[in-house]
C-alpha positions in Angstrom: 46.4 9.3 -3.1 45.5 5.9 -1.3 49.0 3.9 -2.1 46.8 0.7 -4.0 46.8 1.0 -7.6 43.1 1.1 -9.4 42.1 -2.4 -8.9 42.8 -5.3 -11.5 39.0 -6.0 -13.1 39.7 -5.7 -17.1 36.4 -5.5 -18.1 35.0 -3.0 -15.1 32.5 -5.4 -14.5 29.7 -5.3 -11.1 27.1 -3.0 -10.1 27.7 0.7 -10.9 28.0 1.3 -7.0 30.5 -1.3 -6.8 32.2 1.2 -9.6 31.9 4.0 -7.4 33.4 2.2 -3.9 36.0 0.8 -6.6 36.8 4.2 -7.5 36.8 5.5 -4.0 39.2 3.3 -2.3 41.7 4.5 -4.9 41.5 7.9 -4.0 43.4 9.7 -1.1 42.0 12.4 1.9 43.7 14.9 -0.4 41.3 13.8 -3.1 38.4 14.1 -1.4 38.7 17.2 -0.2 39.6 18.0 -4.1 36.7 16.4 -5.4 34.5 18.8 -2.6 36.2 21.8 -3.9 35.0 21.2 -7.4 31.8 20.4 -6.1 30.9 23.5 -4.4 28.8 25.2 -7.0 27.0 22.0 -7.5 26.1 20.6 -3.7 25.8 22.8 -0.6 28.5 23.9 1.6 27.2 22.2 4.5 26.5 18.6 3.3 30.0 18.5 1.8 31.6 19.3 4.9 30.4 16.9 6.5 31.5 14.5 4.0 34.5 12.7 5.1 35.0 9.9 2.3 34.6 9.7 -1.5 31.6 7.6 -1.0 30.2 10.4 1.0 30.2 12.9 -1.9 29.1 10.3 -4.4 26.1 9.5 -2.4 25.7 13.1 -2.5 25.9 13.7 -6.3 23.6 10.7 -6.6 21.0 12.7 -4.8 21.2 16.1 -6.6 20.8 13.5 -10.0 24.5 15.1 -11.1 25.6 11.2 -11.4 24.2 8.6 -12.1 24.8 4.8 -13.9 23.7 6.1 -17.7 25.3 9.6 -17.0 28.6 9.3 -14.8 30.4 11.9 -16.8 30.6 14.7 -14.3 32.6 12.2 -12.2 34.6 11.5 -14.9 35.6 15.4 -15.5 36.1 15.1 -12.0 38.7 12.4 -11.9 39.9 13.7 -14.8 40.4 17.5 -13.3 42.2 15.6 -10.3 44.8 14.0 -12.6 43.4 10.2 -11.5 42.7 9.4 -15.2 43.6 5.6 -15.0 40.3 5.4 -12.7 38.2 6.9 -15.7 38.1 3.0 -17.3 35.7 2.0 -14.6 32.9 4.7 -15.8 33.6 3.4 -19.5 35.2 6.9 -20.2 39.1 7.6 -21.5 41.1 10.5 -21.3 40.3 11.1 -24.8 36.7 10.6 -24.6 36.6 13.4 -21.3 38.6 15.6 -23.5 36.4 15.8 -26.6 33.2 16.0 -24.4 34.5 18.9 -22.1 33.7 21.8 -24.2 30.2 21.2 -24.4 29.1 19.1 -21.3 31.9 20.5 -18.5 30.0 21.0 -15.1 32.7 22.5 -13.3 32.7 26.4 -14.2 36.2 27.7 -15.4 36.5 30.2 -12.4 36.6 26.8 -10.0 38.8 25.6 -12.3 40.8 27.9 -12.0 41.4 28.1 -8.2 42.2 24.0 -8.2 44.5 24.7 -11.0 46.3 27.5 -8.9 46.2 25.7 -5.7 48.6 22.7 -7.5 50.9 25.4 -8.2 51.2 26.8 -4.7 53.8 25.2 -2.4 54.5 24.9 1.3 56.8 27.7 1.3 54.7 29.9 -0.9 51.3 29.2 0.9 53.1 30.5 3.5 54.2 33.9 1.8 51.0 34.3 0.8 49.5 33.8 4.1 51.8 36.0 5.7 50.9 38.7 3.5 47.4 38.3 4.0 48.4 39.3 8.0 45.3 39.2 10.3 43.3 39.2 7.8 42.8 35.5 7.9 41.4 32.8 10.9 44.5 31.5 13.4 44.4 28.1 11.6 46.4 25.5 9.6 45.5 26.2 5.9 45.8 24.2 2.7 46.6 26.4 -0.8 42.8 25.2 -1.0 41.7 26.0 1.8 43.4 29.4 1.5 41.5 29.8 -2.4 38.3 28.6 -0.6 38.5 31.2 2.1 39.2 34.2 0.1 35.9 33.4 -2.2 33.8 32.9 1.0 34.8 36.4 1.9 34.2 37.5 -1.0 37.7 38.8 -1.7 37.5 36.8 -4.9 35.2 35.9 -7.3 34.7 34.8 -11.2 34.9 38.5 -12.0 37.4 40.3 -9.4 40.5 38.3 -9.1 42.8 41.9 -7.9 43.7 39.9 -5.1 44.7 36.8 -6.6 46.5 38.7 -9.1 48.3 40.9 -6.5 49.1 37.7 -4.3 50.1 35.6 -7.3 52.8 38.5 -8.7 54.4 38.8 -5.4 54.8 35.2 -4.7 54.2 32.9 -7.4 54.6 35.1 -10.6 54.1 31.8 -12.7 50.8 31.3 -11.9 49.6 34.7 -13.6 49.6 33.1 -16.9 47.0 30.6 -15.7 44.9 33.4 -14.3 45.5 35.7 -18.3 44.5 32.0 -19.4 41.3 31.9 -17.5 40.5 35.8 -18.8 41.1 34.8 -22.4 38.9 31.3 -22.1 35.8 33.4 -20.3 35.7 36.2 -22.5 35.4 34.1 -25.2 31.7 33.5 -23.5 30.8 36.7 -24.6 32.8 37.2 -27.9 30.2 38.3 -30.8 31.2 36.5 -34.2 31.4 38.9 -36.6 28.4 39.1 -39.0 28.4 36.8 -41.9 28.8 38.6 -45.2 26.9 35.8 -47.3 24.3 36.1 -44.8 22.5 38.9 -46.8 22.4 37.2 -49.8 20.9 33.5 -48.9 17.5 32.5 -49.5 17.2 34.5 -52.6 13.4 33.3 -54.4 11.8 34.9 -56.7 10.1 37.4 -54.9 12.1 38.9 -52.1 9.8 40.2 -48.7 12.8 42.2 -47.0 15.2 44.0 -49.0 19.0 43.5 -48.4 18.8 47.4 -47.0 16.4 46.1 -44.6 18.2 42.7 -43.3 21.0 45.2 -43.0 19.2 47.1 -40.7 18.4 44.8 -38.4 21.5 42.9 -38.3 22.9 46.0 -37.0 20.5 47.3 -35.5 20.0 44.2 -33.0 19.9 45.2 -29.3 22.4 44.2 -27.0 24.7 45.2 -25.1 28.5 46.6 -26.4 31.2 44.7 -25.4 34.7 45.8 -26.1 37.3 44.4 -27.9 40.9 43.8 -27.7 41.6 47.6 -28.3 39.3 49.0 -25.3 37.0 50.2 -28.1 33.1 49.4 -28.7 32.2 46.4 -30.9 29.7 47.6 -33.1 29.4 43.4 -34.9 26.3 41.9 -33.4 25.2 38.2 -32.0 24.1 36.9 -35.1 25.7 33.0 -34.6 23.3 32.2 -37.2 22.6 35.0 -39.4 21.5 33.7 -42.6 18.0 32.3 -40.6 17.2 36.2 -40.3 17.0 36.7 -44.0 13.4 35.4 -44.5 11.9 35.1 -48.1 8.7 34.5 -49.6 9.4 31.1 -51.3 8.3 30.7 -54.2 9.6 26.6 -55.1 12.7 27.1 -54.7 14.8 25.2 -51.8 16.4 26.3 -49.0 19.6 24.2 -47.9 20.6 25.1 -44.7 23.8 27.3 -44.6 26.7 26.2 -42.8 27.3 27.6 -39.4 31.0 26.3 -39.0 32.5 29.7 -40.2 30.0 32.4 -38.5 29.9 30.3 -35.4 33.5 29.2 -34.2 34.4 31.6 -32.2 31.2 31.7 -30.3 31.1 30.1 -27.1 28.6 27.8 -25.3 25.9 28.9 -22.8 26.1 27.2 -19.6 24.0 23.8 -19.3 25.1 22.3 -16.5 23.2 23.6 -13.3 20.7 21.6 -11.2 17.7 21.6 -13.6 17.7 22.4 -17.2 15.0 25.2 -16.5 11.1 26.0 -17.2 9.1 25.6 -20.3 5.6 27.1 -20.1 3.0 26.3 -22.9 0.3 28.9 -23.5 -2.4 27.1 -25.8 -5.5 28.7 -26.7 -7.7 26.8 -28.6 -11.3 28.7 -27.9 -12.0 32.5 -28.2 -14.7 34.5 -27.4 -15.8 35.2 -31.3 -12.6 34.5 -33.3 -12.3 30.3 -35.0 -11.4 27.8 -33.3 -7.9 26.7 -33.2 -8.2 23.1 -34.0 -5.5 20.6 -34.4 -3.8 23.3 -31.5 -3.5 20.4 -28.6 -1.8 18.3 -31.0 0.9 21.1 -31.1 0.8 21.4 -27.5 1.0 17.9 -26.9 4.3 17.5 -29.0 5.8 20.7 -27.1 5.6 19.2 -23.9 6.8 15.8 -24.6 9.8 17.2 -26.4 10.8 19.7 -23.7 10.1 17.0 -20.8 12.8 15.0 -23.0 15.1 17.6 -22.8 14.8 18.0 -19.0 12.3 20.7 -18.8 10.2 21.2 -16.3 6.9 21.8 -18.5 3.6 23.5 -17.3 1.1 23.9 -19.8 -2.0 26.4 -19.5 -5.2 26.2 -21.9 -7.3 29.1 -23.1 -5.7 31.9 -21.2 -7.5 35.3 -21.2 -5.7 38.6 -21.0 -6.2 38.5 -16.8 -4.8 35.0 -16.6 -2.1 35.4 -18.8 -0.8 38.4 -16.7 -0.8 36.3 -13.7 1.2 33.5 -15.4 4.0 36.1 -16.5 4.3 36.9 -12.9 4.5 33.7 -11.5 7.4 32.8 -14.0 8.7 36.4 -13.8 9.1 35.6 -9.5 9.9 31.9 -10.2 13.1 31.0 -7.5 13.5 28.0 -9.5 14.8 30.2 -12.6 18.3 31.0 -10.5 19.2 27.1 -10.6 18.1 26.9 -14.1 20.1 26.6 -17.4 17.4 28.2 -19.9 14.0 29.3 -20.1 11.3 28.3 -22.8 7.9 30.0 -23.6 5.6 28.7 -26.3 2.5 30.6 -27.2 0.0 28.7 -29.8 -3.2 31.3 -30.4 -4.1 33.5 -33.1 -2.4 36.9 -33.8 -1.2 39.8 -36.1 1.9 41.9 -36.9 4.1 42.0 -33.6 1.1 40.5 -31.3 -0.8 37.5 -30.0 -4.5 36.9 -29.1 -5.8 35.7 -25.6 -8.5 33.7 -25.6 -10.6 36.7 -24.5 -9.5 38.9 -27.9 -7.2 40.9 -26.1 -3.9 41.6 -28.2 -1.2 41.6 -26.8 2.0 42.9 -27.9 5.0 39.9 -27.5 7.8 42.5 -26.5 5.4 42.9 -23.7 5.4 39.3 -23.2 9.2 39.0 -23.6 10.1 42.2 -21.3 8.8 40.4 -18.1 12.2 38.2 -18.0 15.0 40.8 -19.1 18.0 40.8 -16.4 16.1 43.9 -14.8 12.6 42.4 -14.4 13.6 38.6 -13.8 17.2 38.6 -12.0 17.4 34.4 -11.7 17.5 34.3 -15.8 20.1 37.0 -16.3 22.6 35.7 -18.7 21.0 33.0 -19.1 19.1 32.3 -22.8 15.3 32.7 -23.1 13.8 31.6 -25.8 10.1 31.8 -27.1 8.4 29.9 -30.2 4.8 31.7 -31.3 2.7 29.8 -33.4 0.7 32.9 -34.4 0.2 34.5 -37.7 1.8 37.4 -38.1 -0.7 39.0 -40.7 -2.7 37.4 -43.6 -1.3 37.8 -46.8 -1.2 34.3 -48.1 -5.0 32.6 -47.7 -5.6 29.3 -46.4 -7.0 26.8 -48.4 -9.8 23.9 -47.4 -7.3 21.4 -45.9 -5.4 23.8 -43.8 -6.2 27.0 -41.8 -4.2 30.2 -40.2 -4.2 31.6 -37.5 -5.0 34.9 -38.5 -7.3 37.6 -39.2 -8.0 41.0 -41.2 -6.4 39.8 -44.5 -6.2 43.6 -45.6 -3.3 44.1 -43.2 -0.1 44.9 -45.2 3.3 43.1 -44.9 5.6 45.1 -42.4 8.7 45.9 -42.2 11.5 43.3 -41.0 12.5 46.8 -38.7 9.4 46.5 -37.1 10.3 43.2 -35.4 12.9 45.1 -33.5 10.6 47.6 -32.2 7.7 45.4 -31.4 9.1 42.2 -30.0 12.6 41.8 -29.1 13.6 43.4 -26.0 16.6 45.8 -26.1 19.2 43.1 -24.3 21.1 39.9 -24.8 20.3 36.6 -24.5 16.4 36.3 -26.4 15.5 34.5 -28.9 12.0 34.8 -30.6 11.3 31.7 -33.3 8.0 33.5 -35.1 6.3 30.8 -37.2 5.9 33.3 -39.9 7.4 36.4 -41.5 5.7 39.5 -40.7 2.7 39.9 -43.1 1.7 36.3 -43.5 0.0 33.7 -42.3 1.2 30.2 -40.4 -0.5 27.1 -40.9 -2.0 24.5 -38.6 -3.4 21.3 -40.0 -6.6 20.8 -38.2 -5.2 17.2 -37.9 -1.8 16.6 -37.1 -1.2 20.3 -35.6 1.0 23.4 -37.2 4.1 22.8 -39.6 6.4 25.3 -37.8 5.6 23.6 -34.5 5.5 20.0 -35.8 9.0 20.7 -37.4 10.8 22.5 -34.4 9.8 19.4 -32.5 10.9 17.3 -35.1 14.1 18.6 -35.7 15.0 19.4 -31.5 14.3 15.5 -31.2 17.2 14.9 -34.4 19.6 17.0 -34.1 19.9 17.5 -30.8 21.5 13.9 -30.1 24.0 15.3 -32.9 24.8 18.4 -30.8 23.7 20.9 -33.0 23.3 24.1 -31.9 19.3 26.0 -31.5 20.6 28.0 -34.8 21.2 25.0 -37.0 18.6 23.6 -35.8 16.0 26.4 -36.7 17.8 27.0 -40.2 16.6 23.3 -40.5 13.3 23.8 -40.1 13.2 27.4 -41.9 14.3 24.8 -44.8 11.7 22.1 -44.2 8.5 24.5 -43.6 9.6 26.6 -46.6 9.5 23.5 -48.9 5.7 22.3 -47.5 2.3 23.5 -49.4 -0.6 23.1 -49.4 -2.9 20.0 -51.8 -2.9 22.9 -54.5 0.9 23.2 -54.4 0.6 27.2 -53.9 0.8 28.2 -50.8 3.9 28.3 -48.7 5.1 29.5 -45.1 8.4 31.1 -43.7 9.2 31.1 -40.6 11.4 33.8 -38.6 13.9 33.5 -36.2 14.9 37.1 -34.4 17.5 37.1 -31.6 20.4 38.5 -29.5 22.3 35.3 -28.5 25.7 35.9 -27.5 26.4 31.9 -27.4 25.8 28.8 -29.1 22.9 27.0 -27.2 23.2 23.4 -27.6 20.9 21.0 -24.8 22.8 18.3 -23.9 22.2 14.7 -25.2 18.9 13.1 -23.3 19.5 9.7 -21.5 16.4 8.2 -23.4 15.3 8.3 -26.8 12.1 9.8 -27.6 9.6 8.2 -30.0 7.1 10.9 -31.6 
């Protein structure tokens, strides 16, 4: 650390780069090569080493848009990972204020975390143990306990899943230092951690007229595909990521409201997905407005119009296709499928606005197609840069016709003979058999979703809504959809008769909550 103190200016006042150079003169060549540590998954190996100064890697985190005057918090969690809190005042940030933010907008991943934290507890005289143990295995130069941490991952000796030779390394030398490592296991398998279902999930919702049966919803609570992690004891968790469960008991309302539940119990040991990487990810928009014989879809744009805007706010990059036949619509799920962009992304959106029926959309053409073949295309397997990583997609599609439209409104379906289906049948026909999906259905299975031919779709129009509300609050996707499960349910049509309920079906194994936007959004 640079011997001056921070520098006496009470209120923090000048440019923000004056900030930044304030910042920097206070910190030490030990700090900077700190700060280029933590920065490693974020900037490229080679422009940080050749960054000899603080200013150097700010000008580099001003470039990759990972700092900047309205959002200087990564620096922040920076300083305050480095122990120079007093320097926090100049980005308007205490040690507080870092601390209650970390959980949900940390940049720095726990496994770099981790090594910085191990490296301050490695000496001179145990860096040297540990080197000498390491024999020839390591280069003939002068090595820092960083540098030592920073070698072993280049070599791949060590990573966020294998630490054996950390482990092996820290018990024969610095046995302390195991309990930060245990620490590190217990924080990042709380990332995968499935809250165990909610009992009073089965039994919200209730209306007059129930469409799945409790034997049903139990069905497909445990029935949901994902993976089985294993607990404490070593044996298979049978408990699935419901997170949310209550918004997968759908009823045909008949009146009656639908408050919201409260997520706070079934959700807090759940963790948060990762939403901190370069860009926040893709959003495609697939909005079919003309067929070949079916109706129109008008008001549809209106719906597509909202999507992007609200997606753009959230940092989405947002491509948006219009009347997509079977053909095209193949070639778009490639495209996105082999996207390289998806491996630097936090999350991947797919919205489909067209007609449809039970477990399928229409193309523009009249082709139907199946959305678990839609879906499939980005499972780990098929679509590597998105593993892990949650992929959610909205379908404003009817999902049979059981309910009629009346003059004001239409549906966006067909055959109105076709039966309500099963809530099982979701599982079969749409989600794929993995984490990490979400599917928001504008309707249950059996019934119709409605568009106003003016202002565009309630189940859209809502999610849009509500993402641009209560995301500045830091709710979580689940709340969020519960939300608008509880305003579509309550709209109707002039008459007062017909209603709408939408379904949410997934396999998240985290809470998903998009961080704050800079700029507020006016719909």
């Amino acid at each position: 650390m640079s011997s001056q103190g921070p520098h006496s200016d009470k209120n923090c006042k000048g440019s923000f780069r004056e900030k930044l150079l304030i910042i920097g003169s206070n910190l030490g060549v030990e700090d900077v090569e700190h700060l280029k540590f933590l920065c490693r998954d974020l900037v490229t190996h080679k422009k940080l080493e050749k960054s000899s100064s603080a200013s150097d890697v700010f000008e580099h985190l001003l470039a990759e848009d990972l700092l900047s005057e309205s959002s200087p918090f990564f620096l922040a969690e920076l300083l305050y990972i480095i122990g120079q809190k007093k320097l926090l005042q100049y980005l308007n940030y205490t040690k507080e204020k870092v601390e209650h933010l970390l959980p949900t907008q940390r940049r720095v991943s726990l496994f770099r975390n981790l090594l910085y934290e191990l490296s301050e507890g490695i000496d001179e005289e145990k860096l040297k143990d540990m080197i000498f143990l390491l024999g020839d295995s390591l280069p003939k130069t002068e090595m820092t306990s960083l540098g030592l941490l920073a070698f072993l991952e280049k070599q791949h000796k060590i990573d966020e899943d294998n630490l054996t030779v950390l482990e092996d390394l820290c018990e024969k030398v610095v046995p302390n230092l195991l309990r930060n490592i245990e620490k590190y296991k217990r924080e990042k398998a709380t990332q995968i951690v499935i809250p165990p279902v909610d009992k009073e999930a089965e039994s919200l919702y209730q209306g007059k007229e129930e469409l799945f049966s409790q034997t049903e919803v139990k069905t497909f609570l445990e029935a949901l595909p994902e993976e089985p992690w294993k607990n404490k004891h070593g044996r298979s968790d049978g408990n699935r990521a419901t997170n949310g469960a209550p918004s997968l008991v759908s009823r045909r309302m008949q009146g009656a409201s639908a408050d919201p539940p409260n997520f706070e119990t079934s959700t807090k040991a759940a963790a948060v997905y990762r939403m901190n990487r370069k860009h926040r990810g893709h959003c495609v928009i697939v909005n079919n407005h003309s067929f070949t014989s079916l109706k129109d879809r008008r008001g549809t744009y209106k719906d597509a119009e909202i999507l992007r805007r609200v997606f753009n706010w959230l940092g989405f990059t947002v491509c948006t296709y219009n009347n997509v036949t079977r053909g095209r619509m193949e070639e778009v799920l490639q495209e996105q499928k082999c996207n390289p962009e998806h491996v630097n992304g936090d999350c991947f959106v797919f919205c489909i606005l067209t007609h449809g029926k039970f477990g399928a959309v229409y193309s523009s053409d009249e082709a139907l197609i199946p959305i678990r073949e839609i879906m499939s295309h980005f499972t780990a397997l098929q679509c590597p840069g998105l593993a892990k990583k949650p992929k959610l997609f909205f379908i404003q599609a009817c999902q049979g016709d059981e309910i009629q439209p009346s003059v004001s409104i239409e549906a966006d379906a067909l055959n109105p003979e076709q039966q309500p289906t099963s809530l099982q049948g979701i599982l079969q026909d749409s989600i794929p058999v993995e984490a990490d999906f979400l599917l928001g259905l504008a309707t249950v299975p059996g019934y119709v979703s409605f568009r106003d031919v003016q202002e565009g779709s309630w189940y859209i129009q809502s999610l849009c809504n509500h993402l641009k509300t209560l995301v500045p609050r830091h709710e979580d996707i689940l709340a969020i959809l519960t939300a608008v499960n509880n305003d579509v349910s309550q709209r109707a049509d002039k008459q007062g008769t017909k209603k709408q309920m939408p379904q949410p079906a997934f396999t998240l194994r985290k809470k998903l909550i998009f961080p704050v936007p800079l700029d507020e959004l006016s719909l």
